[in-house]
N, CA, C and O atoms as a Tripos MOL2 file, in Angstrom:
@<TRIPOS>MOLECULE
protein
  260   259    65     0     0
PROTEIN
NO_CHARGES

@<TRIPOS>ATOM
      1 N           0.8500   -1.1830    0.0000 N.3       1 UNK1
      2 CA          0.0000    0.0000    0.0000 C.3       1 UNK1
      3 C           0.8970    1.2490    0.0000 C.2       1 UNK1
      4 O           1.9100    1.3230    0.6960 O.2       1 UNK1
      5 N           0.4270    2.3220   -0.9000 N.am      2 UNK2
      6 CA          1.8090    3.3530   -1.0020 C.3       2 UNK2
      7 C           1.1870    4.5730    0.4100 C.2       2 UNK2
      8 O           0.1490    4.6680    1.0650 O.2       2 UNK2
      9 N           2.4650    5.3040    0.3490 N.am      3 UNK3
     10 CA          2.0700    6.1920    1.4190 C.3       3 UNK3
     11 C           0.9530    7.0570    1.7340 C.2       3 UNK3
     12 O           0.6190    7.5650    0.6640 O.2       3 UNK3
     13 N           0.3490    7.3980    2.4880 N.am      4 UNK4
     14 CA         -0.9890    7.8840    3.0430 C.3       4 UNK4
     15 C           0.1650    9.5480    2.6520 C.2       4 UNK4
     16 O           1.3200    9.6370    3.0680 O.2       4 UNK4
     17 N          -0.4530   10.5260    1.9030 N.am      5 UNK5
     18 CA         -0.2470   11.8300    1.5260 C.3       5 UNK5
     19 C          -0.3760   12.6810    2.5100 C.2       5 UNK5
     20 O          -1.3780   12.2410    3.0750 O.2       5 UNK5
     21 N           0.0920   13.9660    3.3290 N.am      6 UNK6
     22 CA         -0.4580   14.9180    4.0510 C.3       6 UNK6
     23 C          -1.0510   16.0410    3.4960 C.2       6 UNK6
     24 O          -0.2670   16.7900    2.9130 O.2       6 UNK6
     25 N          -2.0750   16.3260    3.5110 N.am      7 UNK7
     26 CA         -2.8510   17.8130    2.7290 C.3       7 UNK7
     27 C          -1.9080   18.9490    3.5580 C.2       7 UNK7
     28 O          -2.1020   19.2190    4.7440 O.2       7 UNK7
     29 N          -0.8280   19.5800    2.7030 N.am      8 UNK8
     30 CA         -0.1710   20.3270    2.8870 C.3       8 UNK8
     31 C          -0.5540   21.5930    3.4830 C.2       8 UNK8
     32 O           0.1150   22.1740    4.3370 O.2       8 UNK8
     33 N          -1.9780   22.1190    2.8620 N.am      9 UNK9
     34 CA         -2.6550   23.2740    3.2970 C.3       9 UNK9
     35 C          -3.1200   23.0090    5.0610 C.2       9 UNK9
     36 O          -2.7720   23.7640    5.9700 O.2       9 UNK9
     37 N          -3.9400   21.8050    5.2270 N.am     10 UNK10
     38 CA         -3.6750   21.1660    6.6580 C.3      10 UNK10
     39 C          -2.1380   21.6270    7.3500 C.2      10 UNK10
     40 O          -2.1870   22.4160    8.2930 O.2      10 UNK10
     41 N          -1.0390   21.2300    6.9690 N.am     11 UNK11
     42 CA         -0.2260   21.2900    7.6260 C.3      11 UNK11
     43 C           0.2760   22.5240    8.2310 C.2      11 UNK11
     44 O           0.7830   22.6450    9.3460 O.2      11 UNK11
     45 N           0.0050   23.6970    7.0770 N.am     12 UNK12
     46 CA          0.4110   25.1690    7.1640 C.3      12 UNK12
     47 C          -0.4750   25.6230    8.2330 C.2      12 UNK12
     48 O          -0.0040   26.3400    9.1170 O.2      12 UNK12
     49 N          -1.4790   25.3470    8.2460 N.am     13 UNK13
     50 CA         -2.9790   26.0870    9.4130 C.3      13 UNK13
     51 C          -2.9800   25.6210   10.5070 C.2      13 UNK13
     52 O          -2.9040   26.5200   11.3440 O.2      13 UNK13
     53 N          -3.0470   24.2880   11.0910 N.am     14 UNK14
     54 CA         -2.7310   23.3600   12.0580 C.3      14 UNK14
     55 C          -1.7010   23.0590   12.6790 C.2      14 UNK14
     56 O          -0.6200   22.9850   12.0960 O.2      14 UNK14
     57 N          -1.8510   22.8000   14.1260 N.am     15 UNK15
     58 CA          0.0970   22.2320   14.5940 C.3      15 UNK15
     59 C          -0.8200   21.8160   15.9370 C.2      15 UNK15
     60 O          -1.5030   22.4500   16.7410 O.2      15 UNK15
     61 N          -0.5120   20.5960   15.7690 N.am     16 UNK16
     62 CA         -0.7140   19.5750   16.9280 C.3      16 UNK16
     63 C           0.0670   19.1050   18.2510 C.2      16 UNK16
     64 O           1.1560   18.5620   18.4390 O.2      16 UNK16
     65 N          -0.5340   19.3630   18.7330 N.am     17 UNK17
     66 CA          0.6880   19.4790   20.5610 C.3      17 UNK17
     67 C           1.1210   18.2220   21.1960 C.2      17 UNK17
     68 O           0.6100   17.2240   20.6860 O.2      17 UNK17
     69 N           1.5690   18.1040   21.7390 N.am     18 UNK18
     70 CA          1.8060   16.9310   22.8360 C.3      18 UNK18
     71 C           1.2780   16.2590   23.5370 C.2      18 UNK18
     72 O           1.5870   15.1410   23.9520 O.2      18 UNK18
     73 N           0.2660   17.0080   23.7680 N.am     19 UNK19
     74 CA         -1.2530   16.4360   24.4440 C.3      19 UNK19
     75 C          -1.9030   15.9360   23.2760 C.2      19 UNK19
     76 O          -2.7580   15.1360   23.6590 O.2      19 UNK19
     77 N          -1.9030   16.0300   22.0170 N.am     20 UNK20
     78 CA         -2.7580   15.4890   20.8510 C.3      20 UNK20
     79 C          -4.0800   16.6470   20.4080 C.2      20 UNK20
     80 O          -4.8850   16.5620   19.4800 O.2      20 UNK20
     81 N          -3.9420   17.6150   21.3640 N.am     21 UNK21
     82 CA         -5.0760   18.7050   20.9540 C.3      21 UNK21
     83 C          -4.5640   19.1940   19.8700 C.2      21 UNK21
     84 O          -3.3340   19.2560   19.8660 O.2      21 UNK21
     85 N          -5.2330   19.6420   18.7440 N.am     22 UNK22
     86 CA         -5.0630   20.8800   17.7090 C.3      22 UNK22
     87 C          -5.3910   22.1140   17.8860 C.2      22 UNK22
     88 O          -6.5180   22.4690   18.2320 O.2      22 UNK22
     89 N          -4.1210   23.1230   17.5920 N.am     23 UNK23
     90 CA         -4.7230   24.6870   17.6520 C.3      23 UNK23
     91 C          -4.5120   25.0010   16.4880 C.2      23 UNK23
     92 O          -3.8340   24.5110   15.5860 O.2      23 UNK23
     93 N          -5.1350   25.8430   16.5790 N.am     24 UNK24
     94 CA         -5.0260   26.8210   15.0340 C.3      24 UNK24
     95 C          -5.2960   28.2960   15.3990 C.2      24 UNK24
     96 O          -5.9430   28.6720   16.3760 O.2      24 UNK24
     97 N          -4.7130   29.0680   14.4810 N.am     25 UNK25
     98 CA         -5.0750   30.6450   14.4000 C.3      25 UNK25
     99 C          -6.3740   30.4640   14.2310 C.2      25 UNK25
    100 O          -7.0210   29.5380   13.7430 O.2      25 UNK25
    101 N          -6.9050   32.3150   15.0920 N.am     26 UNK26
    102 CA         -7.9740   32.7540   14.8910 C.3      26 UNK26
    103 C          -8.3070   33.9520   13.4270 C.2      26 UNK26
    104 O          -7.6330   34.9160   13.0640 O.2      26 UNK26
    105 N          -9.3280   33.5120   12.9770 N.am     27 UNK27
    106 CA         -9.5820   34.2490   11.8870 C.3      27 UNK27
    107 C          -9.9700   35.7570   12.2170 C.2      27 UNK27
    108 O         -10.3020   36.0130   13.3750 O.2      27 UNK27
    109 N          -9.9440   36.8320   11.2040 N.am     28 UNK28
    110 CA        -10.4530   37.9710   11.1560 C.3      28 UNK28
    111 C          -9.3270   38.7090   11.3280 C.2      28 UNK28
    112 O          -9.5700   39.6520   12.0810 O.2      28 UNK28
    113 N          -8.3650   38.6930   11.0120 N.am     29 UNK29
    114 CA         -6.6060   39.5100   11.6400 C.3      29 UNK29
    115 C          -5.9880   39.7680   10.6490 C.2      29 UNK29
    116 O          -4.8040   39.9490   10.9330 O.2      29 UNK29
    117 N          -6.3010   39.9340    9.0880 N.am     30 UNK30
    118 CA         -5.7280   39.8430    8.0570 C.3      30 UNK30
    119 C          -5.4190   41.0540    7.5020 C.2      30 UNK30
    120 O          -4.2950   41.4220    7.1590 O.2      30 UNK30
    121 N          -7.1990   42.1140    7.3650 N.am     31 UNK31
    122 CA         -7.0510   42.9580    6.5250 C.3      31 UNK31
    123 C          -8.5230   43.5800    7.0760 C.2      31 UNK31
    124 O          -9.4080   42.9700    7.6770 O.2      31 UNK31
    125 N          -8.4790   45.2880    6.5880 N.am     32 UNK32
    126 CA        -10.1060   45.7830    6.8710 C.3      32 UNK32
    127 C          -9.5380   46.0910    8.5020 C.2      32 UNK32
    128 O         -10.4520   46.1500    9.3240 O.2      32 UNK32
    129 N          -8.3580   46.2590    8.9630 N.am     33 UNK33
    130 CA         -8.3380   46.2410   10.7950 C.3      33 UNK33
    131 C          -8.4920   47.7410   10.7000 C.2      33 UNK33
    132 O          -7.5390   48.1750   11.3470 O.2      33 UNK33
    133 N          -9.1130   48.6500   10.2850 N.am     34 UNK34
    134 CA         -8.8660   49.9530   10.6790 C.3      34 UNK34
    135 C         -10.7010   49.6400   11.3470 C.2      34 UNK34
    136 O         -10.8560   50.3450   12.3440 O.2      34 UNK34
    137 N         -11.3030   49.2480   11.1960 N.am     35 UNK35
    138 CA        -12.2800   49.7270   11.7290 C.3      35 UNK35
    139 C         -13.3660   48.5650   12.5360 C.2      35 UNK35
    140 O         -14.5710   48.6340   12.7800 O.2      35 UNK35
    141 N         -12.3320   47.4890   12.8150 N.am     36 UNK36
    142 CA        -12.0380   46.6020   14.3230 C.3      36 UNK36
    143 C         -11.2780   47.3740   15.4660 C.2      36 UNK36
    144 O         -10.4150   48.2420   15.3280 O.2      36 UNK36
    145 N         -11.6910   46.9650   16.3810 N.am     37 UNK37
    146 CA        -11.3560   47.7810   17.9770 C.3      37 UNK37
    147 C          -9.9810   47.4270   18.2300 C.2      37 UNK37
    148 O          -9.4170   46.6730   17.4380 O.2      37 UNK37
    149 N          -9.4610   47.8140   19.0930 N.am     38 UNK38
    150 CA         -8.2550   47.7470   19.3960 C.3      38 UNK38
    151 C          -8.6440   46.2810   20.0000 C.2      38 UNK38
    152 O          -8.4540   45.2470   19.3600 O.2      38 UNK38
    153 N          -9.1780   46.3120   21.2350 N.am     39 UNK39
    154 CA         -9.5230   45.0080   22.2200 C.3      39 UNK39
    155 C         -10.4790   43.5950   21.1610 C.2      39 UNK39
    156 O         -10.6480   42.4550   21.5920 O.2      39 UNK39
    157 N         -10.9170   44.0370   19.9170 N.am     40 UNK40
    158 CA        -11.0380   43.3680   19.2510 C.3      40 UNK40
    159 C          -9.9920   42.1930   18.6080 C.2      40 UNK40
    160 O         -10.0680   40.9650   18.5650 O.2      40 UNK40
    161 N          -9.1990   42.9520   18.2340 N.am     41 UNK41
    162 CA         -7.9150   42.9520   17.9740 C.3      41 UNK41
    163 C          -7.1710   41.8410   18.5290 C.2      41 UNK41
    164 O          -7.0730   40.6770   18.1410 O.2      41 UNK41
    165 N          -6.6270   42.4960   19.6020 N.am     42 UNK42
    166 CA         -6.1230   41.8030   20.6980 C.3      42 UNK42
    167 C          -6.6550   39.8450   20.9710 C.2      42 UNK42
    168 O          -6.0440   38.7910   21.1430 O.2      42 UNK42
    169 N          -8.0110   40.2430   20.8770 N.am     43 UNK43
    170 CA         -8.8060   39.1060   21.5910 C.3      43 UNK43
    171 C          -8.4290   38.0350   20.3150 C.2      43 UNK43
    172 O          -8.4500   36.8360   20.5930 O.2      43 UNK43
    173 N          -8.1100   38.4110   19.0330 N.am     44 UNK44
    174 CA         -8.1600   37.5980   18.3500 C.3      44 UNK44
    175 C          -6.6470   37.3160   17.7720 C.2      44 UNK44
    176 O          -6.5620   37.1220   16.5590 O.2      44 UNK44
    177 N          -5.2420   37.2750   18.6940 N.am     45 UNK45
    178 CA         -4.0420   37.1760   18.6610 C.3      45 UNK45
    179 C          -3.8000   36.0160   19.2060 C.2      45 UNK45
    180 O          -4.3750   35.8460   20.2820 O.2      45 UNK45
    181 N          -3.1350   35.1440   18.8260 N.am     46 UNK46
    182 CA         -2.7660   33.8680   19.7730 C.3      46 UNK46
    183 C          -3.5240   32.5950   18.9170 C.2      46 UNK46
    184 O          -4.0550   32.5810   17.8060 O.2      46 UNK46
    185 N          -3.3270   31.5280   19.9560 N.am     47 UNK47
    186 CA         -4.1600   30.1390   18.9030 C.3      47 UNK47
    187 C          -5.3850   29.5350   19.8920 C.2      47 UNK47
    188 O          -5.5090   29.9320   21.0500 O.2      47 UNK47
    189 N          -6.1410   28.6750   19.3810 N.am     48 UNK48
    190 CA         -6.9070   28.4680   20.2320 C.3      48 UNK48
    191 C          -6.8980   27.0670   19.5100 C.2      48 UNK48
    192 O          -6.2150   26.7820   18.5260 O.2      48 UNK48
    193 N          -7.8690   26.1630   20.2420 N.am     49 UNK49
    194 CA         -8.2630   24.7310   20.0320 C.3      49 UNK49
    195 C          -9.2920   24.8510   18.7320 C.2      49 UNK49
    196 O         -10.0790   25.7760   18.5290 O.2      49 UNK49
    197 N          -9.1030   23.7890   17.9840 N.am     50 UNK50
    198 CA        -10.0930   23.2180   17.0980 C.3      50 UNK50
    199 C         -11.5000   22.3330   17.5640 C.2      50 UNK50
    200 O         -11.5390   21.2460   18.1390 O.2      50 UNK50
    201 N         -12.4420   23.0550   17.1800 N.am     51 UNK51
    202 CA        -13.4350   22.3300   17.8080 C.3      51 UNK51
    203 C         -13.7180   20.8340   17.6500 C.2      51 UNK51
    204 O         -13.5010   20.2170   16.6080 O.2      51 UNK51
    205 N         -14.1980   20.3270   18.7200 N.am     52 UNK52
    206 CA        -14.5430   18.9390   18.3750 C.3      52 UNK52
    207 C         -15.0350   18.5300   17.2560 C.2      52 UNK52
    208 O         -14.4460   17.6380   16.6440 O.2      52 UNK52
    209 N         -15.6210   18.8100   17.0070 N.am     53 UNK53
    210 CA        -16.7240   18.6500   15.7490 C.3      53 UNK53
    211 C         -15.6330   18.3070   14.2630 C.2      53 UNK53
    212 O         -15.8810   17.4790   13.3860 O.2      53 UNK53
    213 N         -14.3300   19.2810   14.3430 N.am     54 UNK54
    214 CA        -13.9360   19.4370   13.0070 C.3      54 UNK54
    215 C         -12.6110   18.4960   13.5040 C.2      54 UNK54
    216 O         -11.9030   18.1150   12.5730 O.2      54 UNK54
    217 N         -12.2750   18.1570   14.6100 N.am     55 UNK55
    218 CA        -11.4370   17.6670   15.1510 C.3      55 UNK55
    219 C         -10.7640   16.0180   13.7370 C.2      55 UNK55
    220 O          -9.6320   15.6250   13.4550 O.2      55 UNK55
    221 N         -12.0970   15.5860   13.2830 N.am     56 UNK56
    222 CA        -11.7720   14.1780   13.2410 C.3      56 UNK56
    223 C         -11.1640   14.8690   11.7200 C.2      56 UNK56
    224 O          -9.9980   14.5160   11.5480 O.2      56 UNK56
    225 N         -11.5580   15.5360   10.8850 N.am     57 UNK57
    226 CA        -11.1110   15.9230    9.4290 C.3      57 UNK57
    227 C         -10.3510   16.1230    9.2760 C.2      57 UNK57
    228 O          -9.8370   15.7060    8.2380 O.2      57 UNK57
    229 N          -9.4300   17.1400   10.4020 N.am     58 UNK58
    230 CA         -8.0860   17.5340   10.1960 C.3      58 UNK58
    231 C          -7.3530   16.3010   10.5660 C.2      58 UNK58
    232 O          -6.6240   15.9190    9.6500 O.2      58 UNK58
    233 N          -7.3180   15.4390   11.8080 N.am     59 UNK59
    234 CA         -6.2620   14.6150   11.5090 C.3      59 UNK59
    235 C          -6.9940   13.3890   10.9430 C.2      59 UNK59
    236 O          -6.9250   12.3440   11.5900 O.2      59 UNK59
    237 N          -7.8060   13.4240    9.6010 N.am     60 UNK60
    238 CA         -7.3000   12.6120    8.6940 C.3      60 UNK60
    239 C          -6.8760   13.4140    7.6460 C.2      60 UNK60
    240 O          -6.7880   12.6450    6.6890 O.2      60 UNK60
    241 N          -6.5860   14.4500    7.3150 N.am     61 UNK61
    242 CA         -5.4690   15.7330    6.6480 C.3      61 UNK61
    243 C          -4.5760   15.4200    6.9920 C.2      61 UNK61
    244 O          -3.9010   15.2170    5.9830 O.2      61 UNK61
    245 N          -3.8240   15.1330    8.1180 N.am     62 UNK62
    246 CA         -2.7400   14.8150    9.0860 C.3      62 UNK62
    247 C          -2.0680   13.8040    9.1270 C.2      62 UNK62
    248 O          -1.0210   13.9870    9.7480 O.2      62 UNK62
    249 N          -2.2290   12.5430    8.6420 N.am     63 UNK63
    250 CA         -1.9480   11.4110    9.4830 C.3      63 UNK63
    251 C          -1.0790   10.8690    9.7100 C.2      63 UNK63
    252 O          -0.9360    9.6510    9.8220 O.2      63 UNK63
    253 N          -0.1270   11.9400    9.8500 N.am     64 UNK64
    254 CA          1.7510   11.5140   10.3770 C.3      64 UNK64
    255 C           1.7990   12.9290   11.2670 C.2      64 UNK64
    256 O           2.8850   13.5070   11.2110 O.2      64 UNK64
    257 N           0.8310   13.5180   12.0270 N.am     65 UNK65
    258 CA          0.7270   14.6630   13.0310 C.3      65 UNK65
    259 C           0.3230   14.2860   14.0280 C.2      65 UNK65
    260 O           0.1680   15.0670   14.9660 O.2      65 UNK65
@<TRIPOS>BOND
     1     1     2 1
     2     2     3 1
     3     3     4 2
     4     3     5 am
     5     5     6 1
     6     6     7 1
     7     7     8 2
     8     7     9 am
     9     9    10 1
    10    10    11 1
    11    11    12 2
    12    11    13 am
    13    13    14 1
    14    14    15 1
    15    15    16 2
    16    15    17 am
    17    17    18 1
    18    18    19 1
    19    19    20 2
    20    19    21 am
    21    21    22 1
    22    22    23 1
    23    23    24 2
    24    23    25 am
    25    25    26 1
    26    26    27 1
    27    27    28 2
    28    27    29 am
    29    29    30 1
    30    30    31 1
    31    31    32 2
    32    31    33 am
    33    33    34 1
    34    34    35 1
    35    35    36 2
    36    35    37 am
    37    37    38 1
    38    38    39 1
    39    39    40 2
    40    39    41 am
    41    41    42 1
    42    42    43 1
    43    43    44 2
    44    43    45 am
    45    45    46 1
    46    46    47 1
    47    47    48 2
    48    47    49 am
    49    49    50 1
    50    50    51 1
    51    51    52 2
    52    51    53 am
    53    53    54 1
    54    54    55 1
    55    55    56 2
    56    55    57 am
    57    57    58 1
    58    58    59 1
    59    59    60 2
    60    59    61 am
    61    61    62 1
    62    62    63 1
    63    63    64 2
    64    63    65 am
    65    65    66 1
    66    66    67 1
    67    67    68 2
    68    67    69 am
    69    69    70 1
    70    70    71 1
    71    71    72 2
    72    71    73 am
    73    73    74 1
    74    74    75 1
    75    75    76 2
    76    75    77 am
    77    77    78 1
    78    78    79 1
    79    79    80 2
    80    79    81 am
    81    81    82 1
    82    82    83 1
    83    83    84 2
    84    83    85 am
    85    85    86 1
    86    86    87 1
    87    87    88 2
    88    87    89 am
    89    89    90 1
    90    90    91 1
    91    91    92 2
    92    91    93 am
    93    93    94 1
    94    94    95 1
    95    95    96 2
    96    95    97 am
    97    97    98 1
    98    98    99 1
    99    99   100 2
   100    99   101 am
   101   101   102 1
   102   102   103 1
   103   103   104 2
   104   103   105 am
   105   105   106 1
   106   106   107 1
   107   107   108 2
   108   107   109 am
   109   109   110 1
   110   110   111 1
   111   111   112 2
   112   111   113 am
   113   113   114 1
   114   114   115 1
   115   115   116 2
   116   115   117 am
   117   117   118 1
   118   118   119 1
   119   119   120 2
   120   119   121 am
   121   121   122 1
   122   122   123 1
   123   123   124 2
   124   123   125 am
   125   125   126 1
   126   126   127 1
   127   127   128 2
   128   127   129 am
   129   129   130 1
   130   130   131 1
   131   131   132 2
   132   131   133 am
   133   133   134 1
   134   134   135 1
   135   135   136 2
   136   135   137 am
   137   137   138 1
   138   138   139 1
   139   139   140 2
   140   139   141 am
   141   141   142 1
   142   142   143 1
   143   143   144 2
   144   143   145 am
   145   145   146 1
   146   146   147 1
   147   147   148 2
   148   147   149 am
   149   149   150 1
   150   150   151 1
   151   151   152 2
   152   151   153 am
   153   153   154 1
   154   154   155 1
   155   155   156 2
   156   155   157 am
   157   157   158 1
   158   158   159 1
   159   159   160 2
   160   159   161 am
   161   161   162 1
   162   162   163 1
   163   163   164 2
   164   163   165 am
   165   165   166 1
   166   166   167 1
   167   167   168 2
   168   167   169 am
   169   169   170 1
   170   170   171 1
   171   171   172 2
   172   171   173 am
   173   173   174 1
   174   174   175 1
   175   175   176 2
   176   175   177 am
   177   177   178 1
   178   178   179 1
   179   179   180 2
   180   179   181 am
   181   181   182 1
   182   182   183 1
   183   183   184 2
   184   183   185 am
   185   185   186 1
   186   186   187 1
   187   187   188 2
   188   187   189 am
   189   189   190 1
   190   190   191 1
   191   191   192 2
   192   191   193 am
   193   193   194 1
   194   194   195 1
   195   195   196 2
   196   195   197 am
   197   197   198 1
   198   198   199 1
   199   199   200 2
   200   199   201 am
   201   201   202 1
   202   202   203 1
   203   203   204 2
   204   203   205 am
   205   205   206 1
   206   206   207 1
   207   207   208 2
   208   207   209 am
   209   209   210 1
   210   210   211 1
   211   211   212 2
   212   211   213 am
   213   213   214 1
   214   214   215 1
   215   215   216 2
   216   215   217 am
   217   217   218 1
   218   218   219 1
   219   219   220 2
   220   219   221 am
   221   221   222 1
   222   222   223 1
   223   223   224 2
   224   223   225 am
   225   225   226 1
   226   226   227 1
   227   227   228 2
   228   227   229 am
   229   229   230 1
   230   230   231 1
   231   231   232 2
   232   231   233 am
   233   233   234 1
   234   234   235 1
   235   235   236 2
   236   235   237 am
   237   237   238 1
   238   238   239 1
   239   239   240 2
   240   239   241 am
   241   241   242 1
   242   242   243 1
   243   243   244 2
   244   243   245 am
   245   245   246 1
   246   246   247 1
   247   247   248 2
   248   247   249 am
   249   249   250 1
   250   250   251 1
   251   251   252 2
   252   251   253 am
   253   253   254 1
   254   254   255 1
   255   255   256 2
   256   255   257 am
   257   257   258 1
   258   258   259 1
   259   259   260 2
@<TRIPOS>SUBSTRUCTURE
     1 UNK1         2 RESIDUE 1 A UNK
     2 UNK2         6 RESIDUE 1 A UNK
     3 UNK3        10 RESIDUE 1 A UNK
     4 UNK4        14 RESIDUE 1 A UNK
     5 UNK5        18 RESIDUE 1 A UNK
     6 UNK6        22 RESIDUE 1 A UNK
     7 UNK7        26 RESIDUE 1 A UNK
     8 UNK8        30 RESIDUE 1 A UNK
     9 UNK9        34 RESIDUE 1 A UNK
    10 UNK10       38 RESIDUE 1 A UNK
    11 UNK11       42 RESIDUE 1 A UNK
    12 UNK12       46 RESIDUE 1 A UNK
    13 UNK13       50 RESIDUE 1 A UNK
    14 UNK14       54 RESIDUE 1 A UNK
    15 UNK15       58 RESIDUE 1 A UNK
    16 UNK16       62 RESIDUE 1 A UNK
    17 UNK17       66 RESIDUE 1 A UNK
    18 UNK18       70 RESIDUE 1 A UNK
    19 UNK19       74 RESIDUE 1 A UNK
    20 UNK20       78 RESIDUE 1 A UNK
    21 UNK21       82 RESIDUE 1 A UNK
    22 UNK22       86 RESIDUE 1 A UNK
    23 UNK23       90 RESIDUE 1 A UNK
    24 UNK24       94 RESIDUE 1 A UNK
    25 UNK25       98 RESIDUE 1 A UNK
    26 UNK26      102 RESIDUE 1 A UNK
    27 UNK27      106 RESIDUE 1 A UNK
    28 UNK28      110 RESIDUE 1 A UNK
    29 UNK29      114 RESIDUE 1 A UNK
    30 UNK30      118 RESIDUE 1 A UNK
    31 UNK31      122 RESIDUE 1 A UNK
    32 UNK32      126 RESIDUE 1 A UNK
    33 UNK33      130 RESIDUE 1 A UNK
    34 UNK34      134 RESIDUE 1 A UNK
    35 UNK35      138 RESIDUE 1 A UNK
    36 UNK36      142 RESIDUE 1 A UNK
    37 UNK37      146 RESIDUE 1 A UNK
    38 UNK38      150 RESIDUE 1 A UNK
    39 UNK39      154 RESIDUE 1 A UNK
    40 UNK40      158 RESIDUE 1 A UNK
    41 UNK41      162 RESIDUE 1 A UNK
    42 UNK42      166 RESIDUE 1 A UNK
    43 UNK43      170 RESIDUE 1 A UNK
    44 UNK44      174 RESIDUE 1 A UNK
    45 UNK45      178 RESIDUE 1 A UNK
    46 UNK46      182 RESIDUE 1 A UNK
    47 UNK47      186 RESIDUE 1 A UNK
    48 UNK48      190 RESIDUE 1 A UNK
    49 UNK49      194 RESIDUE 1 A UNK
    50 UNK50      198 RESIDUE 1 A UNK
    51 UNK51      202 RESIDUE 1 A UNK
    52 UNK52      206 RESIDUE 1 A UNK
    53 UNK53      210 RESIDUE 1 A UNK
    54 UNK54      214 RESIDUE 1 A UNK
    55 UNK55      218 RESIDUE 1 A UNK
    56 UNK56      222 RESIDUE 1 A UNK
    57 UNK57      226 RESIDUE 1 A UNK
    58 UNK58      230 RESIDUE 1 A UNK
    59 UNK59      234 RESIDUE 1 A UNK
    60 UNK60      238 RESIDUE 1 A UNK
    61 UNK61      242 RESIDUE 1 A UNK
    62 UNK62      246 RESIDUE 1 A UNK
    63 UNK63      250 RESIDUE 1 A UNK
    64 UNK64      254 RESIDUE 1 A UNK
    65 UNK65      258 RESIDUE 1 A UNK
């Protein structure tokens, strides 16, 4: 059986921890920020968890992560 592929775009968005949780960036931080709040802003800096729900799709995107 030949090798199971990684969806590369998966790989760039996603990064899987040690614990096996997935985070990913939060959306809305790109472009258009002049007339988002400062504390808007802010709130949406950093990574957060992937919801359960979408949990199982990405690591089969993954499956050497």
């Amino acid at each position: 059986m030949p090798k199971m592929k990684t969806k590369r775009s998966a790989s760039k968005r996603f990064l899987v921890a040690s614990s096996g949780r997935i985070k990913r960036a939060r959306a809305n931080l790109r472009h258009i920020l002049t007339k988002k709040s400062t504390k808007r802003k802010r709130h949406l800096r950093g990574t957060t968890g992937v919801a359960k729900s979408d949990a199982k799709s990405v690591r089969a995107m993954m499956p050497y992560a």
